[in-house]
KOLZA-152451 format. One record per residue: residue number from 0; chain; z, y, x of N, C-alpha, C, CB in turn. Coordinates in Angstrom, 3 decimals, padded with zeros to 6 digits. Each point is the difference from the previous one (the first is absolute). Glycine has a CB too. Layout:
R seq mol      n.z      n.y      n.x     ca.z     ca.y     ca.x      c.z      c.y      c.x     cb.z     cb.y     cb.x
R NUM   A        Z        Y        X        Z        Y        X        Z        Y        X        Z        Y        X
...
***
This chain:
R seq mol      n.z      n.y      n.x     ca.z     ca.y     ca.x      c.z      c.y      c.x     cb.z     cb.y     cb.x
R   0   A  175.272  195.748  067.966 -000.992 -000.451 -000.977  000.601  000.055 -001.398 -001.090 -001.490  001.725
R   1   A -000.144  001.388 -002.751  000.964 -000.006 -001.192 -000.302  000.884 -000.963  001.628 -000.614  001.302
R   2   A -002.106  001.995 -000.455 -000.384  001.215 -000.935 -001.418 -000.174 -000.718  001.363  001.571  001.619
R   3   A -001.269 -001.174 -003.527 -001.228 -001.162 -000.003 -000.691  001.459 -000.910  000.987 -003.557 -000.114
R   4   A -000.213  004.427  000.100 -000.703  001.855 -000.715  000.466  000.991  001.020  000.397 -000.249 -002.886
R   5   A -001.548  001.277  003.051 -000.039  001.185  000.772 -000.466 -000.128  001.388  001.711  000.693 -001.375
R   6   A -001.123  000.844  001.650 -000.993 -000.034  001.125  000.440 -001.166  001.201 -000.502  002.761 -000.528
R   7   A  001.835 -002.867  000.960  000.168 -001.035  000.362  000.070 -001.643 -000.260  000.490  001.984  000.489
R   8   A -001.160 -002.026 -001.148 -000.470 -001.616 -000.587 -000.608 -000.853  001.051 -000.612  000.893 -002.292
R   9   A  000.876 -002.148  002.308 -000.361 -000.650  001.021 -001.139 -000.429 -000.230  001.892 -000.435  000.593
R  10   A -002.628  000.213 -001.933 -001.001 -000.597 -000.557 -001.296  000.134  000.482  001.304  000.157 -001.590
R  11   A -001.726  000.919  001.860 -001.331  000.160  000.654 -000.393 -000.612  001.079  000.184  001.720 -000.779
R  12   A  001.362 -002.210  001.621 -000.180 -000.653  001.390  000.037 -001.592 -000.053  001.151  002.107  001.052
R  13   A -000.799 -002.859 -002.345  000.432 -001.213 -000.182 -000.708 -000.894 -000.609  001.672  000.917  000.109
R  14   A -001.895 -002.252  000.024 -000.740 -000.586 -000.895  001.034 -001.622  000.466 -003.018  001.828 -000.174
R  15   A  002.651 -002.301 -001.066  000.520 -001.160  000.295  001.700 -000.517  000.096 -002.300  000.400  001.012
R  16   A  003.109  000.577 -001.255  001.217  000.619 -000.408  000.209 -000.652 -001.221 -000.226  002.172  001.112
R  17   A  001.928 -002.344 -001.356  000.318 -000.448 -001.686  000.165  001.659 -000.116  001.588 -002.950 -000.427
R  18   A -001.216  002.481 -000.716  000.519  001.633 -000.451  001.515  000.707  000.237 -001.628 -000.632 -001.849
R  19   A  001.713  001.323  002.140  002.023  000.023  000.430  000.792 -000.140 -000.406 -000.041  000.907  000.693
R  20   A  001.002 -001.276 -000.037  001.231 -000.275 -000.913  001.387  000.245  000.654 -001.413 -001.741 -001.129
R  21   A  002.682  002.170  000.495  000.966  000.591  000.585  000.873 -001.243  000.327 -000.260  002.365 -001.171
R  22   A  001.062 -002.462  002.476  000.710 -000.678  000.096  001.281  000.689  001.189 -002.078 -001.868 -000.988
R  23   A  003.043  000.753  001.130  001.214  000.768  000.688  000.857  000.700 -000.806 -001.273  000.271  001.746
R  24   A  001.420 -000.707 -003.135  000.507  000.717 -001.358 -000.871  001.609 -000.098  002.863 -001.354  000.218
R  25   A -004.193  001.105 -000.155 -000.689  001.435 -000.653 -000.255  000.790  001.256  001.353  000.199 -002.410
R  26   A -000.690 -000.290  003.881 -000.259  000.867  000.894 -000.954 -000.383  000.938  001.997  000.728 -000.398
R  27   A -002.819 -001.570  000.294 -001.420 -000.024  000.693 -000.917 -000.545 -000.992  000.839 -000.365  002.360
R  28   A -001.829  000.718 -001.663 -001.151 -000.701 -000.500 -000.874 -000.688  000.374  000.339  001.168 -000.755
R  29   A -001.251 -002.117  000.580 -000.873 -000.823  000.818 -000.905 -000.774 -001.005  001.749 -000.218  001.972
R  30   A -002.768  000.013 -001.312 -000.901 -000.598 -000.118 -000.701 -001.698  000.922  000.130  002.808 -000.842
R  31   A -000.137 -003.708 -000.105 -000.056 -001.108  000.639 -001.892 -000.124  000.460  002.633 -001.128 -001.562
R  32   A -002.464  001.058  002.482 -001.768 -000.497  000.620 -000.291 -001.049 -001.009  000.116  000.189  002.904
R  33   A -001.412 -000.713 -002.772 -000.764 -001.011 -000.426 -000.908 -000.863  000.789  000.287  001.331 -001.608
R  34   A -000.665 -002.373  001.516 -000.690 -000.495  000.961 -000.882  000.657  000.971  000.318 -001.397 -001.470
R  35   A -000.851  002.666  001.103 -001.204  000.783  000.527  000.656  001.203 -000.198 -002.153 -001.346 -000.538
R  36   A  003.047  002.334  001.115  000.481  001.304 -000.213 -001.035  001.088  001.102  002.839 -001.116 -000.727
R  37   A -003.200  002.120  000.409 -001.180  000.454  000.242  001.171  001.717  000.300 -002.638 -002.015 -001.816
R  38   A  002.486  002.765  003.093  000.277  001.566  000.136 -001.050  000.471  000.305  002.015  000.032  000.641
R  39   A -002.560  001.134 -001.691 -001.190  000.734  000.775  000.428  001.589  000.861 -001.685 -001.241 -002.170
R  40   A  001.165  001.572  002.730  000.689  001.202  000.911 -001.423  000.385  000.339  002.617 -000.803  001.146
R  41   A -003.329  001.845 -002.211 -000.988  000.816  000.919  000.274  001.087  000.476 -001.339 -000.790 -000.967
R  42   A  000.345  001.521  001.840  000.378  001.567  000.356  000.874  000.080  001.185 -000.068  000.687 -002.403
R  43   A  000.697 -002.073  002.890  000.985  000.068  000.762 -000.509  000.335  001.900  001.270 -001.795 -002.283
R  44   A -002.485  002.175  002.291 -000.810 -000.112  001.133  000.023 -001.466  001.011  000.406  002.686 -000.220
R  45   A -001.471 -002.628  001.437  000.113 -001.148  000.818  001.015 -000.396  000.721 -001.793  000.393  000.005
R  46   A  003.007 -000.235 -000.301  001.626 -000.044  000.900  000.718 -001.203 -000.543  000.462  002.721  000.227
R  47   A  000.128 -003.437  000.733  001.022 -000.897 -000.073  001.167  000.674 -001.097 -000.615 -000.944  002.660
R  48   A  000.722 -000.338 -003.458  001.354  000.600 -001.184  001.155 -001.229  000.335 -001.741  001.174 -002.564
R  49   A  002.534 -000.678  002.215  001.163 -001.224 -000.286  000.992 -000.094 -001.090 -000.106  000.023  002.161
R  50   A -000.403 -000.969 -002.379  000.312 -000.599 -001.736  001.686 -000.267 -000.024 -002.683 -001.630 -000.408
R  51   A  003.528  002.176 -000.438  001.263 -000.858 -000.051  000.014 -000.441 -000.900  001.133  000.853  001.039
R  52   A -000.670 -002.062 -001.119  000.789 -000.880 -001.946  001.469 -000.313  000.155 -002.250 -001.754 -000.734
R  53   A  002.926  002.028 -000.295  001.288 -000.825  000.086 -000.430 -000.378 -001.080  001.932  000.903  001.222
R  54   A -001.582 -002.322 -001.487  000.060 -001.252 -000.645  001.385 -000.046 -000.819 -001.520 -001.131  001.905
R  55   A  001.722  000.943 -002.956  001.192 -000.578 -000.735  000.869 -000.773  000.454 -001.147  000.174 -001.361
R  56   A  001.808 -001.158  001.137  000.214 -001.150 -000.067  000.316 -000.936 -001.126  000.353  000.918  001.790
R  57   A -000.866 -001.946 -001.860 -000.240 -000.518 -001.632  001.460 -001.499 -000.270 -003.729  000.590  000.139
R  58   A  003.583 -000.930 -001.545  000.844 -000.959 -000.016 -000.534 -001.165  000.601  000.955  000.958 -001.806
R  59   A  000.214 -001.917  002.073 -000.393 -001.467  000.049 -000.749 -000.674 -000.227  001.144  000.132 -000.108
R  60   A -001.447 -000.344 -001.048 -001.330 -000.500 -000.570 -001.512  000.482  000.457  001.603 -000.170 -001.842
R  61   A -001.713  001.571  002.000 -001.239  000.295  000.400 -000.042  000.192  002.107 -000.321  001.382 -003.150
R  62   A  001.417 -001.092  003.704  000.276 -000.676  001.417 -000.431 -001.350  000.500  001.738  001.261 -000.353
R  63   A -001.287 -002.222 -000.684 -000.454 -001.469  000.377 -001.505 -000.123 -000.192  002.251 -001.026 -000.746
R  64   A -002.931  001.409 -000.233 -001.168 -000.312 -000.623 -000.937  000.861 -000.250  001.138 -001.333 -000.726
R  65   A -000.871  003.083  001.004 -000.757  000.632  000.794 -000.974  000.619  001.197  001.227 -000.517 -001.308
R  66   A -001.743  001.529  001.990 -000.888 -000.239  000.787  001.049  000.101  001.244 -002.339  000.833 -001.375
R  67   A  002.159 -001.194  002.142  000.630  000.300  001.825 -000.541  000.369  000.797  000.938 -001.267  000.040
R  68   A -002.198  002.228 -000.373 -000.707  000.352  000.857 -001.137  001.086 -000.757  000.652 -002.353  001.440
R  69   A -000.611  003.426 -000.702 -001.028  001.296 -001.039 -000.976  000.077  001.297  001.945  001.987 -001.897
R  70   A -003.169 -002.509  001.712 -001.129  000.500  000.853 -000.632  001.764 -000.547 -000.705 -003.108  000.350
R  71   A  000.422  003.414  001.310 -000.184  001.328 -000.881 -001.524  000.555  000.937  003.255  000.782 -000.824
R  72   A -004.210 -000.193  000.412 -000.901 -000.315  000.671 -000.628  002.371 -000.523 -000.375 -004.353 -000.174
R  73   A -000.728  004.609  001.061  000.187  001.383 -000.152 -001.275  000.404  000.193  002.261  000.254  000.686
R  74   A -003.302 -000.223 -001.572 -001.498  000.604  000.262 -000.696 -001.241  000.800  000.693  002.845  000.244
R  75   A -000.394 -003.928 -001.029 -000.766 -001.172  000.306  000.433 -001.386  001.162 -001.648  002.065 -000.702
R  76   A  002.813 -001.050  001.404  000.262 -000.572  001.568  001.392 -000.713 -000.310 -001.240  002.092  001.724
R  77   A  001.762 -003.087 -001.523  001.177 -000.784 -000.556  001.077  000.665  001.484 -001.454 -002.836 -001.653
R  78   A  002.550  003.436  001.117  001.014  000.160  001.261  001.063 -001.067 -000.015 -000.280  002.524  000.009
R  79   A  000.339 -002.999 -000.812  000.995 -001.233 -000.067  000.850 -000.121 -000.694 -000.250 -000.145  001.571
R  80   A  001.200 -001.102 -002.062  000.854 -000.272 -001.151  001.568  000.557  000.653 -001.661 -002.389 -001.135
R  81   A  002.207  002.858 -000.005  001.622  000.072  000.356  000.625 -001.139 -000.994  000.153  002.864  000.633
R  82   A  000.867 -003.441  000.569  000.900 -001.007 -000.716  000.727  000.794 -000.945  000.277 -001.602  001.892
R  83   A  000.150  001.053 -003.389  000.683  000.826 -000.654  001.682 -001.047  000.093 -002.558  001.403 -001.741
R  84   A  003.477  000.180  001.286  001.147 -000.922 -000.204  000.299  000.654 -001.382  001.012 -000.643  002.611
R  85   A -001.064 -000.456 -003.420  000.177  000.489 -001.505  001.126  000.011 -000.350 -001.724 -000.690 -000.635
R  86   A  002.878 -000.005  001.012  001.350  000.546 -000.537  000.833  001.068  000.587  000.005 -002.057 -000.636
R  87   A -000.199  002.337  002.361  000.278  001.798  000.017 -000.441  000.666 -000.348  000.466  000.047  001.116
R  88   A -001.782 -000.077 -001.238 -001.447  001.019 -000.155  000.274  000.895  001.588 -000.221  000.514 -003.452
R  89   A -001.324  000.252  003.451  000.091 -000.029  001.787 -000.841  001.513 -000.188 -000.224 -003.213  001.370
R  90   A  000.321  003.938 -000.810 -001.414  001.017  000.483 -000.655 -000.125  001.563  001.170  001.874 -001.642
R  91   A -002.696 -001.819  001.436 -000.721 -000.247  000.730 -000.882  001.061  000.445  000.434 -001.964 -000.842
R  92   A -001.086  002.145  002.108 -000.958  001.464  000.373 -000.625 -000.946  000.559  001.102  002.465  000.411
R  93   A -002.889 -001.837 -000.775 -000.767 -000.768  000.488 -001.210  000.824  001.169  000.671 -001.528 -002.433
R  94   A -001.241  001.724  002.846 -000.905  000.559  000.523 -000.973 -000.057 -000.445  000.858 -000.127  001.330
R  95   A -001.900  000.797 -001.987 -001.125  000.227 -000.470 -000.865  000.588  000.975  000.984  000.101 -002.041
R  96   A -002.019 -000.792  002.333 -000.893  000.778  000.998 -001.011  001.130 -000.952 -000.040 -002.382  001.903
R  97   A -000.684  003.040 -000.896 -000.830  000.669 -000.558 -001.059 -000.138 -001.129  000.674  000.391  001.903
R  98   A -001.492  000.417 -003.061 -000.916 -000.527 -000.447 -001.059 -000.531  000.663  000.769  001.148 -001.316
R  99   A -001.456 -001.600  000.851 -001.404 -000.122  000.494 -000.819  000.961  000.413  000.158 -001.446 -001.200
R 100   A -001.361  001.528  002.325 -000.468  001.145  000.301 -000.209  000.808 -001.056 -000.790 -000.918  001.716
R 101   A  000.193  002.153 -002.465 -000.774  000.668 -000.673  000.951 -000.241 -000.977 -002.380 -000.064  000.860
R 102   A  003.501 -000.323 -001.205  000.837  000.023 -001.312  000.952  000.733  000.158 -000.429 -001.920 -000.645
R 103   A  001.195  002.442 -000.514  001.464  000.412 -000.040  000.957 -000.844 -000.754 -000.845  002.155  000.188
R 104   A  000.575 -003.215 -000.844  000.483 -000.660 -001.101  000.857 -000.897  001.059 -002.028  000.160 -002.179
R 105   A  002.831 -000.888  001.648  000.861 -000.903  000.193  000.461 -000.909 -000.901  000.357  001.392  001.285
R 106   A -001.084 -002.840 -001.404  000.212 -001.013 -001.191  000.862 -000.937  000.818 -002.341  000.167 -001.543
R 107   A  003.965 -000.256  000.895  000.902 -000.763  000.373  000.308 -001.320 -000.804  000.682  002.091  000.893
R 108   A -000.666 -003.428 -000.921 -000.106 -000.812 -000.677  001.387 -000.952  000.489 -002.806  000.488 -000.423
R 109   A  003.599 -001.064 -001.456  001.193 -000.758  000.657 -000.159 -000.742 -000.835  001.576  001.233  001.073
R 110   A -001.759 -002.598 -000.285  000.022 -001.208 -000.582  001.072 -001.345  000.547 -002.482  001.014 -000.436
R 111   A  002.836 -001.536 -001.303  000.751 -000.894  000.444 -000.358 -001.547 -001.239  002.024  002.325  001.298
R 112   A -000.909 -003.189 -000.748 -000.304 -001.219 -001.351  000.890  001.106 -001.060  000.079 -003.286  001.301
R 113   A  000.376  002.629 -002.650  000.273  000.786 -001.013  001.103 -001.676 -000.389 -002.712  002.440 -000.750
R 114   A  003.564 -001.528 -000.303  000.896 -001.250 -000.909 -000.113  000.939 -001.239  002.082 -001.450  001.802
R 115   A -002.181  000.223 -002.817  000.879  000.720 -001.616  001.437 -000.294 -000.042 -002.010 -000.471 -001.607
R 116   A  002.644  001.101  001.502  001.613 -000.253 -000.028  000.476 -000.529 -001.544  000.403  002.115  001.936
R 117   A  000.562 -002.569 -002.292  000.927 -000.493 -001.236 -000.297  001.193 -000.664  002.035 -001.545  000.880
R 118   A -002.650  001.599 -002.238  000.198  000.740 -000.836 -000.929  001.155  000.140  002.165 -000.922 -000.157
R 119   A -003.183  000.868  001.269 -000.780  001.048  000.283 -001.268 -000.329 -000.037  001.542  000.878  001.141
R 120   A -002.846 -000.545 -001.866 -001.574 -000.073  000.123 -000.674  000.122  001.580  000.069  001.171 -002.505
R 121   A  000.389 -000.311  002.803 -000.898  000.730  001.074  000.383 -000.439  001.541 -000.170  002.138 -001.698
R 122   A -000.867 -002.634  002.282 -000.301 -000.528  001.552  000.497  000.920  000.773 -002.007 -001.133 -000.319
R 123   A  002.876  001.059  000.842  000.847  001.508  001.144 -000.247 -000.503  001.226  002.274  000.863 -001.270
R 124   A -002.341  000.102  001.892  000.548 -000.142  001.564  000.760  000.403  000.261 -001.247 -000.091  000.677
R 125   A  001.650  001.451 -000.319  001.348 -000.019  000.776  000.025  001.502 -000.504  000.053 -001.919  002.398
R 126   A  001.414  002.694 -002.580  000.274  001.181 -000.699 -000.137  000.803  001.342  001.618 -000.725 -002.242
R 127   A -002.455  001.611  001.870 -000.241  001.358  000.590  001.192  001.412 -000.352 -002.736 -001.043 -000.265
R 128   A  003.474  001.525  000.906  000.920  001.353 -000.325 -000.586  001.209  000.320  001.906 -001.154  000.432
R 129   A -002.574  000.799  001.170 -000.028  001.595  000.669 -001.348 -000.477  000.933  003.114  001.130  000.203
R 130   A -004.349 -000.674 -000.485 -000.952  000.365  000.860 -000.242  001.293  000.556 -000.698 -001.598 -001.035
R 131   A  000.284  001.589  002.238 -000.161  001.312  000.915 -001.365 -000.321  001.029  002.970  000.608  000.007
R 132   A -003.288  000.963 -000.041 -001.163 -000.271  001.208  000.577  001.292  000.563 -002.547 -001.357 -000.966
R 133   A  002.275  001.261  002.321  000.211  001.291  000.576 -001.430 -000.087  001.593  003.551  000.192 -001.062
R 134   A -003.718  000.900  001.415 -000.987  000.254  000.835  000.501  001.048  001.650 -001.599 -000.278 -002.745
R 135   A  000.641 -000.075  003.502  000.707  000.794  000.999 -000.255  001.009 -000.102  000.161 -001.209  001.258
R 136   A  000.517  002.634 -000.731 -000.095  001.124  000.079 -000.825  000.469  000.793  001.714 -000.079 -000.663
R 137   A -002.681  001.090  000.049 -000.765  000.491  000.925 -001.900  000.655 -000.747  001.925 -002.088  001.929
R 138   A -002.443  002.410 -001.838 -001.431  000.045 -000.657 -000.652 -001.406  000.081 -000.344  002.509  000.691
R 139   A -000.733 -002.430 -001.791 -000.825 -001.035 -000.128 -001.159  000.446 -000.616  001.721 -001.484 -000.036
R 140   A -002.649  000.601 -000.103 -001.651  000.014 -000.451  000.309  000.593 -001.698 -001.272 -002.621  001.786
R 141   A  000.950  003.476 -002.424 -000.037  000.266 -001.311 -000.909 -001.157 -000.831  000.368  002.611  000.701
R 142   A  000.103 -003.294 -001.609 -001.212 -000.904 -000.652 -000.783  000.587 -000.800  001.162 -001.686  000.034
R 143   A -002.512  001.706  000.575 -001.334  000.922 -000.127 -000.314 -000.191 -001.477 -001.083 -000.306  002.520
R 144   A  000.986 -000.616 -002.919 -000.138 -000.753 -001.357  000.296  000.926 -001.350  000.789 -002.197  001.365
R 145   A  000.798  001.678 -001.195  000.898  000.933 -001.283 -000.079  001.577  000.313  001.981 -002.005 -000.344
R 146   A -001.955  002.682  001.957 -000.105  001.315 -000.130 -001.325  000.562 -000.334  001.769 -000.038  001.422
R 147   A -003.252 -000.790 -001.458 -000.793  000.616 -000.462  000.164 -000.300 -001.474 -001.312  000.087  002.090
R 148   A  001.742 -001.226 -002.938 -000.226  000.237 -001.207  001.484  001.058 -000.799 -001.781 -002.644  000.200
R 149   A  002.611  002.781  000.548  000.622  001.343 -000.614 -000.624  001.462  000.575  002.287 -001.473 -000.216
R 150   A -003.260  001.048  001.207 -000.605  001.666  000.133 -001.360  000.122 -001.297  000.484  000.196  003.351
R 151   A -001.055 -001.721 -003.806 -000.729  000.496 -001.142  000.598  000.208 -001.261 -001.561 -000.971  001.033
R 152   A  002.316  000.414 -000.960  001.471  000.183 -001.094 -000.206  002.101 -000.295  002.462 -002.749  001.655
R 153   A -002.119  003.093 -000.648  000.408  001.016  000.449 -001.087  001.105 -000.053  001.587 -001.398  001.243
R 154   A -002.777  000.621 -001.361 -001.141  000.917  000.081 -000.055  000.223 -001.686 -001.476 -000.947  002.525
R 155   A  001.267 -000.741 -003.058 -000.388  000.123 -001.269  000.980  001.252 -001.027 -000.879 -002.815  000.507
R 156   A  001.889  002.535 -000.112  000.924  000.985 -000.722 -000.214  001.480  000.211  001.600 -001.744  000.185
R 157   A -001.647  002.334  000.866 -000.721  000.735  000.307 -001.510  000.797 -000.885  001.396 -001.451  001.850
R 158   A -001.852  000.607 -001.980 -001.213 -000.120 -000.609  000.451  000.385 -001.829 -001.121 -002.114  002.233
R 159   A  001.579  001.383 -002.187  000.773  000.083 -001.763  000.047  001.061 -000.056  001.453 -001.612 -000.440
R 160   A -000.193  001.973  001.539  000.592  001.414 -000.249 -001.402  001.086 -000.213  002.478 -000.592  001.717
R 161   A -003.134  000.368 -000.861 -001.451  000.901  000.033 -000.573  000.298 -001.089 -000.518 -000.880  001.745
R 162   A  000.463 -000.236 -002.545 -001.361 -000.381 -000.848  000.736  000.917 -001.712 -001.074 -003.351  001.591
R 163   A  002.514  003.073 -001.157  001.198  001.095 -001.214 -000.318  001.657  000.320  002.548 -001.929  000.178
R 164   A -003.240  002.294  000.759 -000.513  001.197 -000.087  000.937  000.941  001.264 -000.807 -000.440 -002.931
R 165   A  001.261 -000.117  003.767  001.050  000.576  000.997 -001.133  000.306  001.195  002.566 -001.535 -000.707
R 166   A -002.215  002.626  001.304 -000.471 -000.237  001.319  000.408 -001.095  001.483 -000.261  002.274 -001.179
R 167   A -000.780 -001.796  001.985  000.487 -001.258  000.567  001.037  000.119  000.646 -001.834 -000.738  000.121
R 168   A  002.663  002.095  000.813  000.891  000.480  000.255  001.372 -000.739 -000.865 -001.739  002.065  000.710
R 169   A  001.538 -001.351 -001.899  001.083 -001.165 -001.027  000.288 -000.785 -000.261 -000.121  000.542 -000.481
R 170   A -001.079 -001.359  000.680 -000.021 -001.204 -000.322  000.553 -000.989  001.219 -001.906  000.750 -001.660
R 171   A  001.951 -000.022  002.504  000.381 -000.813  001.750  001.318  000.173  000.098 -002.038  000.593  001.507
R 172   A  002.773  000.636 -001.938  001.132  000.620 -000.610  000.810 -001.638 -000.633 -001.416  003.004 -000.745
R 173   A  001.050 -003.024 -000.212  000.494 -001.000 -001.176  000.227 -001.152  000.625 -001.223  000.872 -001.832
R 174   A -000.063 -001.319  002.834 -000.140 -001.153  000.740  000.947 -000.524  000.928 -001.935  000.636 -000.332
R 175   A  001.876  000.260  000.558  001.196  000.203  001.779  001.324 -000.676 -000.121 -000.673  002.613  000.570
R 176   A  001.314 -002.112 -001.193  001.312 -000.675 -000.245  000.201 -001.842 -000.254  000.274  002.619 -001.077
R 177   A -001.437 -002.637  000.373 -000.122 -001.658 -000.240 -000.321 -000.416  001.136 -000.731 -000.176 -002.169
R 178   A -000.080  000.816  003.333 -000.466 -000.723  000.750  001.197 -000.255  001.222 -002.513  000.838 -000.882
R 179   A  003.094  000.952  000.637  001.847 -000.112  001.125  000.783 -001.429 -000.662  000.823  003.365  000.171
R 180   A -001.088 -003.806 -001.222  000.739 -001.271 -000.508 -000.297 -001.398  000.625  000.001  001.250 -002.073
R 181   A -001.203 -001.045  001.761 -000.537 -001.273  000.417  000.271 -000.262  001.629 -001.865  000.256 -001.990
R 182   A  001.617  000.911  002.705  000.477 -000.536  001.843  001.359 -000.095  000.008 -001.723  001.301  001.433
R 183   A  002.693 -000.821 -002.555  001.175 -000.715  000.398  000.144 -000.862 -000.637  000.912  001.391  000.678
R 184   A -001.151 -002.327 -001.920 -000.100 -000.909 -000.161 -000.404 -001.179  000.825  000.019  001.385 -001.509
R 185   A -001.049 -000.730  002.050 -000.772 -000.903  001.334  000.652 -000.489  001.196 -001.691  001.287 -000.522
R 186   A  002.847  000.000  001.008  000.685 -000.333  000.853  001.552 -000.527 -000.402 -001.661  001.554  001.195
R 187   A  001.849 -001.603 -002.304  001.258 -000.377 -000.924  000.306 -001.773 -000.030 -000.705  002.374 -001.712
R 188   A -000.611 -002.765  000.834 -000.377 -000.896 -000.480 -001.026 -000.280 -000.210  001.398  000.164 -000.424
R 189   A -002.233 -000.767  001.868 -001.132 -000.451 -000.207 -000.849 -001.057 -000.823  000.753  000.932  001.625
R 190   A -000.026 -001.637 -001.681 -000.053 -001.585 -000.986 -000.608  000.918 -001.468  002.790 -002.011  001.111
R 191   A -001.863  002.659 -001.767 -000.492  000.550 -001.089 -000.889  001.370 -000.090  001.930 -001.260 -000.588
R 192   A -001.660  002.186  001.889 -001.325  000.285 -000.223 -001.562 -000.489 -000.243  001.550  000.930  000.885
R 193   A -001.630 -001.841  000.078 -001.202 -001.006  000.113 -000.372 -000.282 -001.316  000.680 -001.083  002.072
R 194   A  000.731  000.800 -003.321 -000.314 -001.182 -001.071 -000.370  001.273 -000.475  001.514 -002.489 -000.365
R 195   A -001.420  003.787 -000.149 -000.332  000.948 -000.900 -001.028  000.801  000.636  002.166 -000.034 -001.078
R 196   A -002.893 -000.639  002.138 -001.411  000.926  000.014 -001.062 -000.938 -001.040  000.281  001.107  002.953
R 197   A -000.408 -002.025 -002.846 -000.912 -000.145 -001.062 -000.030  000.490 -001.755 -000.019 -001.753  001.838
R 198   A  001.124  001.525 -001.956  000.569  000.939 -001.253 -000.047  001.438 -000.111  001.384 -001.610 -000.039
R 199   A -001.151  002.163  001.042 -000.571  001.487  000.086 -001.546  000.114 -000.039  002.019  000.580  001.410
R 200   A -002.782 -001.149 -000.484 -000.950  000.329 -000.243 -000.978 -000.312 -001.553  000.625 -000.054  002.613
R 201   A -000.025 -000.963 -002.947 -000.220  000.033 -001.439 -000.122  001.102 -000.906  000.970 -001.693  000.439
R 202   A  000.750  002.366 -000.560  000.160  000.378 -000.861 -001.079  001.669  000.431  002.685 -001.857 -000.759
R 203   A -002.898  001.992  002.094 -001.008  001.131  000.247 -000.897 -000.325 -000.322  000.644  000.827  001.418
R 204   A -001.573 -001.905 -001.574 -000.829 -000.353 -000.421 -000.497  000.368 -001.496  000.692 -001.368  001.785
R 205   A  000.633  000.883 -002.374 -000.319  000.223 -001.681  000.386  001.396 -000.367  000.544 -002.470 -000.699
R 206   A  000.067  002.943  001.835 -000.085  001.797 -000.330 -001.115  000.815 -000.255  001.559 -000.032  001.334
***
């Protein structure tokens, strides 16, 4: 976690996050939860994921009088709290069940109590270093959703290209390659494909 520009940025997936900050003299980074820390994961189809966190470990002061416990709950359904240990710091894998029927999305939610520490404004929970999702191997349901709105994406542009005076031959030409992008994007990194079909189809739109 941590990356807060480009294509790998964590931002599109996060809500409820402080903002990052380096620690370990400059060689990690992390982000402290908040009472309500929010992961969104669309595109990811109807399949069991499993979440990892390693946790920090914090000073004294926020050990004693911090949270001891991160409930973490996943598309509405509570899977249960992990005891935290705040002065080793710990990593944890959780099991995420499937979405909900007819969805591909996956809304992961981590909640805990919060402290302000000596000298600090802001209600923390507990420092975040390294989140991971990983999925089992194998095919799954395509999420119908985002692949039809990058196939109108795909049309509209198309269309542009047309309307500039190309044939349609050419114009499918031009198309093609964006579209060889987008299925590996799709199979790359689904999370952000998902987030940039609505934005595509936009920007075909205003083409």
């Amino acid at each position: 976690v941590g990356l807060e520009e480009g294509y790998a940025s964590d931002l599109p997936m996060l809500t409820g996050f402080f903002p990052f900050e380096l620690a370990n003299n400059k060689t990690l980074t992390l982000r402290w939860t908040s009472e309500k820390s929010t992961i969104r994961l669309p595109g990811l189809g109807p399949r069991p994921l499993q979440l990892t966190l390693r946790l920090l470990p914090v000073n004294d002061e926020v050990a004693q009088n911090g949270p001891q416990a991160l409930s973490i709950s996943a598309d509405g359904q509570a899977l249960g709290a992990l005891e935290l240990r705040p002065r080793p710091g710990a990593s944890y894998r959780i099991l995420v069940p499937p979405a909900p029927p007819g969805s591909s999305d996956h809304t992961i939610v981590l909640s805990s109590s919060t402290y302000t520490p000596s000298g600090d404004q802001r209600a923390l929970g507990t420092p975040v270093d390294d989140l991971r999702i990983s999925t089992a191997a194998g095919p799954y349901a395509p999420p119908w959703l985002t692949d039809a709105t990058w196939l109108g994406a795909a049309v509209l542009a198309w269309l542009a290209i047309r309307r500039a005076g190309l044939r349609a031959s050419r114009a499918f030409q031009l198309v093609l390659p964006v579209i060889g992008l987008a299925c590996i994007a799709a199979l790359l990194d689904p999370p952000r494909f998902a987030f940039g079909s609505a934005t595509a189809l936009i920007i075909g739109a205003l083409g």
